[in-house]
VMD Tcl script that builds the backbone (N, CA, C; Angstrom):
set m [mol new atoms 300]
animate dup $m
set s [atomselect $m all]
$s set {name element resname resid chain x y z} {
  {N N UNK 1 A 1.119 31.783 13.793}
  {CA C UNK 1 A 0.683 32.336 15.055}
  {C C UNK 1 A 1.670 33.371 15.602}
  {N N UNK 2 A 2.779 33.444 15.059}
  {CA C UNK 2 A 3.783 34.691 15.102}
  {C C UNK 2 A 3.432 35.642 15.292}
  {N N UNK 3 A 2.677 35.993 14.316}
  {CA C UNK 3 A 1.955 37.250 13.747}
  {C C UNK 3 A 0.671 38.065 14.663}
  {N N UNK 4 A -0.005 37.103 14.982}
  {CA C UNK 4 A -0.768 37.148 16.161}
  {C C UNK 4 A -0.316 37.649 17.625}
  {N N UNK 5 A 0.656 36.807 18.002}
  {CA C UNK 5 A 1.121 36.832 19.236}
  {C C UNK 5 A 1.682 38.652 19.148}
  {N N UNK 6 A 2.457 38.406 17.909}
  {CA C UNK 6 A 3.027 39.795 18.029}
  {C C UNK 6 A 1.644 41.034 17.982}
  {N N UNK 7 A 0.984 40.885 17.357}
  {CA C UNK 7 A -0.156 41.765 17.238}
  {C C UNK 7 A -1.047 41.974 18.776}
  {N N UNK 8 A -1.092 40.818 19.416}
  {CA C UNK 8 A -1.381 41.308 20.423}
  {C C UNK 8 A -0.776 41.873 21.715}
  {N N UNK 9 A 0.932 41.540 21.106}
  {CA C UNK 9 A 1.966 42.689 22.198}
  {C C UNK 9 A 1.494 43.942 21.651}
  {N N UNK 10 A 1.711 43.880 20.114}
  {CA C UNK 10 A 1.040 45.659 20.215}
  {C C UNK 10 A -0.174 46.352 20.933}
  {N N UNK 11 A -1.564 45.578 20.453}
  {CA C UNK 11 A -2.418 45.900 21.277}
  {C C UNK 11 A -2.534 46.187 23.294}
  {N N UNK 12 A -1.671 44.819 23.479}
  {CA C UNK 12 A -1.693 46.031 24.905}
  {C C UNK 12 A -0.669 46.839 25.480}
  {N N UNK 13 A 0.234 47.348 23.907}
  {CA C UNK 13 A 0.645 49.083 24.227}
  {C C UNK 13 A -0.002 49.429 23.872}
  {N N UNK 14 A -0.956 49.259 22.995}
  {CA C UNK 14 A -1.937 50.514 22.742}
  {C C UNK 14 A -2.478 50.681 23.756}
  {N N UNK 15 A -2.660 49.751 24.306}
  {CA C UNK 15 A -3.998 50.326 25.190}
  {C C UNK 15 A -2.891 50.939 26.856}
  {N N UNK 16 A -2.039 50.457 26.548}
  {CA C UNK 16 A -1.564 51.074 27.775}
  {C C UNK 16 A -1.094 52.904 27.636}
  {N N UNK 17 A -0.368 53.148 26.092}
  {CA C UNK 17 A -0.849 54.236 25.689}
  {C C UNK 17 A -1.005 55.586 25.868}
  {N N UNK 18 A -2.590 54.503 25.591}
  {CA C UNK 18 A -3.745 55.289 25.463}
  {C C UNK 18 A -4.200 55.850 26.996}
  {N N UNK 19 A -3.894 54.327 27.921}
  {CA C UNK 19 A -4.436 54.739 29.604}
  {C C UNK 19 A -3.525 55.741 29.986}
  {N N UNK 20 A -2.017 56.024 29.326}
  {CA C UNK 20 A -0.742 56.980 30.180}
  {C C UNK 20 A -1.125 58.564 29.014}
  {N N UNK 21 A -1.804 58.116 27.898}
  {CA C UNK 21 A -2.210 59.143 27.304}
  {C C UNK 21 A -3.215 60.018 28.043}
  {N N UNK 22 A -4.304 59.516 28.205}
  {CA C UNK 22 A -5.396 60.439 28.319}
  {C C UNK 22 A -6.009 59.559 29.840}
  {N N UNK 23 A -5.771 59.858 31.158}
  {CA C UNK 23 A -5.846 58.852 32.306}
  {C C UNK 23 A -7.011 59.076 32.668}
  {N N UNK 24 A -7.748 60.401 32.313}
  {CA C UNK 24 A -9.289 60.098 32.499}
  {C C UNK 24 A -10.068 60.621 31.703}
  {N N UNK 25 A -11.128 59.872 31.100}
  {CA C UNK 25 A -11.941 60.541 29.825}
  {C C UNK 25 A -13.624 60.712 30.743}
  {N N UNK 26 A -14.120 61.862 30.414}
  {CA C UNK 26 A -15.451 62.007 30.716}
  {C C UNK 26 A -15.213 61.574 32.490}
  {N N UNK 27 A -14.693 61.866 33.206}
  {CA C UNK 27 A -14.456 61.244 34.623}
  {C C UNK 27 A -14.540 59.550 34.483}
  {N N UNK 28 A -13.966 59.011 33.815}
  {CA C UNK 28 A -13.776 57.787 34.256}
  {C C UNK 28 A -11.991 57.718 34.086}
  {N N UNK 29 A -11.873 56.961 34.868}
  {CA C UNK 29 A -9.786 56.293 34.638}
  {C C UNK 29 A -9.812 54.754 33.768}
  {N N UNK 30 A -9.090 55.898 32.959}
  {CA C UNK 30 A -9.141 55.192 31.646}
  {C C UNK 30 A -8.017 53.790 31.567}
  {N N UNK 31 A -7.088 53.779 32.339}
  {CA C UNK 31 A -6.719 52.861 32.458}
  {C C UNK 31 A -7.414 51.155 33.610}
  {N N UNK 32 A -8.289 51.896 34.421}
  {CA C UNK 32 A -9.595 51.382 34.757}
  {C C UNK 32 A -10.613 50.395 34.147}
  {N N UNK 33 A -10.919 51.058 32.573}
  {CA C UNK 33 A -12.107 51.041 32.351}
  {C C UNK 33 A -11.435 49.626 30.944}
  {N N UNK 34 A -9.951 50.456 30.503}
  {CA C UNK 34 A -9.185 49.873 29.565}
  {C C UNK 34 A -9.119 48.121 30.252}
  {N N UNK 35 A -8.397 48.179 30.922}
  {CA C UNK 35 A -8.165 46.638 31.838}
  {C C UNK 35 A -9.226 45.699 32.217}
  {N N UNK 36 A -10.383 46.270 32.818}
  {CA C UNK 36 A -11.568 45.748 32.934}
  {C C UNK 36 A -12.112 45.059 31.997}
  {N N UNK 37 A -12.040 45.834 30.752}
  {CA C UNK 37 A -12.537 45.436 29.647}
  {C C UNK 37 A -11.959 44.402 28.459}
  {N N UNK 38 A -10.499 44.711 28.704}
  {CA C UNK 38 A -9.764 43.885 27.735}
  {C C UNK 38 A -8.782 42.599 28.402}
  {N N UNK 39 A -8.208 42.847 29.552}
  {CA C UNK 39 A -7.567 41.831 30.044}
  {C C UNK 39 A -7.935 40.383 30.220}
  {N N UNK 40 A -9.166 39.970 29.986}
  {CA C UNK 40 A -9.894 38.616 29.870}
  {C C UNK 40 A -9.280 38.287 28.627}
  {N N UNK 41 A -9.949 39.335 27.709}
  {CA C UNK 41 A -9.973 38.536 26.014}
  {C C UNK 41 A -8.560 38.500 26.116}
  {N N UNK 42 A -7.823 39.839 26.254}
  {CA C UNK 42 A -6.297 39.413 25.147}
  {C C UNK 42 A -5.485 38.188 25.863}
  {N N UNK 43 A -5.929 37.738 27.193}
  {CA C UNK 43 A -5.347 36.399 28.184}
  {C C UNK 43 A -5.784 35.968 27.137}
  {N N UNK 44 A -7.148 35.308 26.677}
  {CA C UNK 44 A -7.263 34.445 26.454}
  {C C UNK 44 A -6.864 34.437 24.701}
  {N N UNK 45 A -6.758 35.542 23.934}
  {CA C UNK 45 A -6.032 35.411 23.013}
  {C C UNK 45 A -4.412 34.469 22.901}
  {N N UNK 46 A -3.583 35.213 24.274}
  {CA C UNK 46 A -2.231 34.311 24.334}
  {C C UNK 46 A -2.710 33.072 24.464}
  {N N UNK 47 A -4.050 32.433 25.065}
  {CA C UNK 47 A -3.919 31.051 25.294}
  {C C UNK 47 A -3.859 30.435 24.070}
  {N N UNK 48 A -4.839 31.147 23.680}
  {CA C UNK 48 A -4.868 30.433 22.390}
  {C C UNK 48 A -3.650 30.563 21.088}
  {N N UNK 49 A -3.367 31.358 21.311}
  {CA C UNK 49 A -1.909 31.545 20.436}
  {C C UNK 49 A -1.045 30.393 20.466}
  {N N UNK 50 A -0.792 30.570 22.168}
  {CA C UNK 50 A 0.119 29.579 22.521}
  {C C UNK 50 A -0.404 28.105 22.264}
  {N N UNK 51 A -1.270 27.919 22.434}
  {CA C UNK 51 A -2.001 26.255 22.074}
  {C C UNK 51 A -1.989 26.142 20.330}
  {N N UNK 52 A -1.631 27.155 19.780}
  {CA C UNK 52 A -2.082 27.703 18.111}
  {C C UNK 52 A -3.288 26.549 18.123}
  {N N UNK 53 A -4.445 26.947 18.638}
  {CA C UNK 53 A -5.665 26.945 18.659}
  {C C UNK 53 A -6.468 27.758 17.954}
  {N N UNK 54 A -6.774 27.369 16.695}
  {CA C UNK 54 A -7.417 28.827 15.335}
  {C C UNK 54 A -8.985 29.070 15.894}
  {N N UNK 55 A -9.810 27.787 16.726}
  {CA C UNK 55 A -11.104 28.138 16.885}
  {C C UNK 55 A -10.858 29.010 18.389}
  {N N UNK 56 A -10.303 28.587 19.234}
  {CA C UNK 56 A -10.132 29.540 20.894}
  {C C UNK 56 A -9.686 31.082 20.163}
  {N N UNK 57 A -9.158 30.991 19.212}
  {CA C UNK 57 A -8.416 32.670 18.541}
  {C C UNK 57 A -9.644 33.206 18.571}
  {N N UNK 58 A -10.056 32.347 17.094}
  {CA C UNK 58 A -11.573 33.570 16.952}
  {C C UNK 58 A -12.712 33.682 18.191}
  {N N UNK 59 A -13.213 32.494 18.892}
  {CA C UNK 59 A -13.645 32.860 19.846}
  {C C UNK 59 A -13.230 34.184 20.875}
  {N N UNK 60 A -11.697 34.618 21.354}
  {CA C UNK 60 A -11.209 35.537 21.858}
  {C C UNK 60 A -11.336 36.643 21.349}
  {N N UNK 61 A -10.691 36.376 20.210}
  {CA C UNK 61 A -10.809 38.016 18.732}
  {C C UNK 61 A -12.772 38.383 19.604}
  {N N UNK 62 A -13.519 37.537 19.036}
  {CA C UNK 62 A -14.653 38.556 18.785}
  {C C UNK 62 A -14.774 38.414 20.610}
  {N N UNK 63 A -14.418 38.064 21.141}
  {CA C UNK 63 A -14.396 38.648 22.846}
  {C C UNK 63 A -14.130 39.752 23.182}
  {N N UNK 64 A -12.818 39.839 22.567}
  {CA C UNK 64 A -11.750 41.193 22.818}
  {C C UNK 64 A -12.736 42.208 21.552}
  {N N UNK 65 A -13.018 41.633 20.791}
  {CA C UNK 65 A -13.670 42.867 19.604}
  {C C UNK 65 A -15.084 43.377 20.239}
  {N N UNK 66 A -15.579 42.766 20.942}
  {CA C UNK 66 A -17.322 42.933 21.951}
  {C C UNK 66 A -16.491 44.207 22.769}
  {N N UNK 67 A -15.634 43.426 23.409}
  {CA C UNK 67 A -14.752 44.568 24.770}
  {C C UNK 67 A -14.714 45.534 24.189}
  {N N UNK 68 A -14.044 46.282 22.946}
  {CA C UNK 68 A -14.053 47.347 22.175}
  {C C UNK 68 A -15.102 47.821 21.850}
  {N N UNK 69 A -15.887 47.518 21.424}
  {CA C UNK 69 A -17.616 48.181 21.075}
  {C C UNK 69 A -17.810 48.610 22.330}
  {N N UNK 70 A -17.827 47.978 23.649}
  {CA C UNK 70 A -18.531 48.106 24.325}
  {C C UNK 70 A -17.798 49.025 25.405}
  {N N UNK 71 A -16.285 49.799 25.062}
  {CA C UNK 71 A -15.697 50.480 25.789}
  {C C UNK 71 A -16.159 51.776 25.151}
  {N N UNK 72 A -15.952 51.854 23.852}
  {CA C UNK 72 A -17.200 52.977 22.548}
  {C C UNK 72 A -17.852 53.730 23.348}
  {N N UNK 73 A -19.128 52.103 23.310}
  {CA C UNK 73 A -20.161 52.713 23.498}
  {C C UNK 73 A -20.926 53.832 24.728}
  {N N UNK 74 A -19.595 52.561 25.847}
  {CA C UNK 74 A -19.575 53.541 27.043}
  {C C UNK 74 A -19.010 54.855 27.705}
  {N N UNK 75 A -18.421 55.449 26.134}
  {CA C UNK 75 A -17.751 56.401 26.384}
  {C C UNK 75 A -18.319 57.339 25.310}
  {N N UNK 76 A -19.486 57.220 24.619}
  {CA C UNK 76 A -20.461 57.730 23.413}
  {C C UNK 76 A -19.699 57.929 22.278}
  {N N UNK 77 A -19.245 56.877 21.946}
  {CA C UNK 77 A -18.684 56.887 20.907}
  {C C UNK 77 A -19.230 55.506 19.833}
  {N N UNK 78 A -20.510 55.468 20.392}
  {CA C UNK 78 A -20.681 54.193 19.546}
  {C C UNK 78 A -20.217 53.657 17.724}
  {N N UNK 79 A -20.390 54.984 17.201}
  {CA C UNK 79 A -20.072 54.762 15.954}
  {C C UNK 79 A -18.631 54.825 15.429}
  {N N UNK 80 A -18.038 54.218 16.549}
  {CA C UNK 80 A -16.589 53.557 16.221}
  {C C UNK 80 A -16.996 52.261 16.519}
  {N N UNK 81 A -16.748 51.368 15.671}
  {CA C UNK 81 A -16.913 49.982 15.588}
  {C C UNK 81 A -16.188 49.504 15.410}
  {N N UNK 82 A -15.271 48.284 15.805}
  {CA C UNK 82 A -14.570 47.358 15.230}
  {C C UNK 82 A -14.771 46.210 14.721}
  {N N UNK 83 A -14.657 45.740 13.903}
  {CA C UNK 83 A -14.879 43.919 13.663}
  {C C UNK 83 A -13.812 43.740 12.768}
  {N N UNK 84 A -13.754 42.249 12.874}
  {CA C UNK 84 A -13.239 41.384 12.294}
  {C C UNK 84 A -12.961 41.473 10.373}
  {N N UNK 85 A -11.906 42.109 10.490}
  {CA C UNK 85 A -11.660 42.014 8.584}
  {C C UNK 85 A -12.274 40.598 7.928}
  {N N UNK 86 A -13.590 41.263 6.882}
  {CA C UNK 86 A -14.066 40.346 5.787}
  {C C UNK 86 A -12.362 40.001 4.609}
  {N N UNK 87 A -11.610 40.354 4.920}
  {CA C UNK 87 A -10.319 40.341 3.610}
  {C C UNK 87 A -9.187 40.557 4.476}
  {N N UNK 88 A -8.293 39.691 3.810}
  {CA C UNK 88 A -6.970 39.865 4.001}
  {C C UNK 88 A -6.762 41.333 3.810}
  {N N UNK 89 A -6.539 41.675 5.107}
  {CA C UNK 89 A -5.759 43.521 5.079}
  {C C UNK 89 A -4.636 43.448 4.468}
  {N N UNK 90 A -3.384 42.515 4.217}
  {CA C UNK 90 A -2.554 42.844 3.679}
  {C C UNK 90 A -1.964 42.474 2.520}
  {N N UNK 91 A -2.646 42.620 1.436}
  {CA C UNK 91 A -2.555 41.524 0.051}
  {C C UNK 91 A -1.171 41.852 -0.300}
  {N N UNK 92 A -0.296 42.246 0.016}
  {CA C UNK 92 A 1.092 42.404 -0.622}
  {C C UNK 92 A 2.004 41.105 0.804}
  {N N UNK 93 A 1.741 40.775 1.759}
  {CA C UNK 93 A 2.709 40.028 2.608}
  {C C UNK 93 A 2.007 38.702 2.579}
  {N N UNK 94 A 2.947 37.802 3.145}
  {CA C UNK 94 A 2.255 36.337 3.289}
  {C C UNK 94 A 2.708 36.239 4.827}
  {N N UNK 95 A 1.838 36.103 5.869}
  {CA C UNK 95 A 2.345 35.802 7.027}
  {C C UNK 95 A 2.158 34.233 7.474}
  {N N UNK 96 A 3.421 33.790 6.966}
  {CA C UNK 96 A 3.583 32.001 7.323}
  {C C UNK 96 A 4.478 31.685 8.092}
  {N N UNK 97 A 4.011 30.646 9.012}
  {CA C UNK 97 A 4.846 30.235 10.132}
  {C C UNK 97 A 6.371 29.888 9.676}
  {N N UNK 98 A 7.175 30.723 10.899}
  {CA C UNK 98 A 8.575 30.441 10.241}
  {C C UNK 98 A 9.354 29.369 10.922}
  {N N UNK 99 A 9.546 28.383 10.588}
  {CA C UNK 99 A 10.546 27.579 11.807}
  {C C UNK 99 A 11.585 27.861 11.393}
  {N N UNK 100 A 12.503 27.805 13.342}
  {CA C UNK 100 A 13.794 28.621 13.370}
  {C C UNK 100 A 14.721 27.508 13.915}
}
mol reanalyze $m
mol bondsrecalc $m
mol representation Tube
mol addrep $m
């Protein structure tokens, strides 16, 4: 759950970014539209991290992955999609819990 937790510090720099990148797209404030949309799921991603809860994860993942389609779509970009990797993206690493 390392790996996770850390993945989702990255995700909300991305998205923060992205809101100090470009602060309004098509007249909306993008840091607005960013927060609205994602701050539920990726909470509830840490909950579940922190509980290392694998079914609350995926429940969140495809929460936070809906939030993304549906920030897309509202910005006409539908045919950016995200989902959930069918395969291990990284066949060269093993990401296993490390006790310290």
């Amino acid at each position: 759950m390392a790996y996770a937790a850390y993945e989702v510090s990255e995700l909300r720099n991305a998205f923060a970014r992205i809101a100090r990148t470009i602060p309004q797209y098509q007249s909306v404030d993008t840091a607005t539209l960013v927060t609205a949309l994602t701050k539920a799921p990726l909470d509830e991603l840490d909950q579940a991290i922190k509980a290392a809860n694998a079914a609350q994860f995926a429940e969140a993942y495809a929460r936070l992955t809906q939030a993304c389609n549906a920030c897309h779509q509202s910005q006409n970009h539908a045919f950016v999609v995200i989902m959930a990797p069918e395969t291990g993206i990284f066949p060269d690493q093993d990401f296993r819990q490390i006790s310290h």
